[in-house]
N, C-alpha and C positions, 0 to 999 in steps of 0.2 A: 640880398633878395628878400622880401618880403612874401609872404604866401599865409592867406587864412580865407581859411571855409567859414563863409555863413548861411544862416538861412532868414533871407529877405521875407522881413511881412509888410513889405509896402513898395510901389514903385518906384520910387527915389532912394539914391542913397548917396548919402556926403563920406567922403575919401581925406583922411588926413594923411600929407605928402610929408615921409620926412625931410629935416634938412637941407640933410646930404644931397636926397634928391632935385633941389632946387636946380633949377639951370641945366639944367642934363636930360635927355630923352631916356624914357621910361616908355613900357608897354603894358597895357590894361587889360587882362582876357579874364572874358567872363563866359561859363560853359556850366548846366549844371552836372552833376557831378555823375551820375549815372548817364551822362552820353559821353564820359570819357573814354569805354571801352574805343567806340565809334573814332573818335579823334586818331587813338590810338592807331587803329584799323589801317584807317585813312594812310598816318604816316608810316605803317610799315608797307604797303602798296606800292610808296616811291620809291623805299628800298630793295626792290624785289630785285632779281633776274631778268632779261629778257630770255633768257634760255629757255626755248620749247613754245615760245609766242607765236610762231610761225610753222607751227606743227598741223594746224589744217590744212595749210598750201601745198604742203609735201606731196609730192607725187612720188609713190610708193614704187612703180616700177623701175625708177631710175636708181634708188637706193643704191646697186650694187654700183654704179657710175664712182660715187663719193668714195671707195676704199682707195684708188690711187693718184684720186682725181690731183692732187695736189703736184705729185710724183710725174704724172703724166703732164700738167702744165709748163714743168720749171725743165721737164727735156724738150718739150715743144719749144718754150722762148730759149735757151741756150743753143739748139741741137745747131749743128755746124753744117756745114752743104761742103762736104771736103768731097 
């Protein structure tokens, strides 16, 4: 991997490719360097949680519903008719 900071005073710039790199896909990013926080940002938002995304929809009255709701589902679909 190749990586160097510079600082352009002109609109063009010529790129020497090593080698090695002949024949082979390579990728080019150019960003400058104080909007890397930003970059950064960005890529930790993909890694996020969705845990708590869905906290405005919550209808607070039913809350207490969820302590057994699980419990009460799994003897509803099992429960026998003996």
């Amino acid at each position: 991997m190749i990586r160097e900071v510079i600082r352009p005073q002109y609109t063009s710039l010529t790129i020497d490719i090593p080698t090695s790199y002949i024949d082979r896909e390579i990728e080019f990013i150019m960003f400058p360097l104080d909007e890397k926080e930003t970059i950064q940002n960005v890529e930790e938002k993909k890694h996020q949680s969705l845990r708590g995304v869905f906290n405005q929809y919550q209808d607070n009255s039913k809350n207490h519903l969820e302590d057994n709701a699980w419990k009460n589902h799994i003897l509803d679909k099992f429960k026998r008719d003996d």
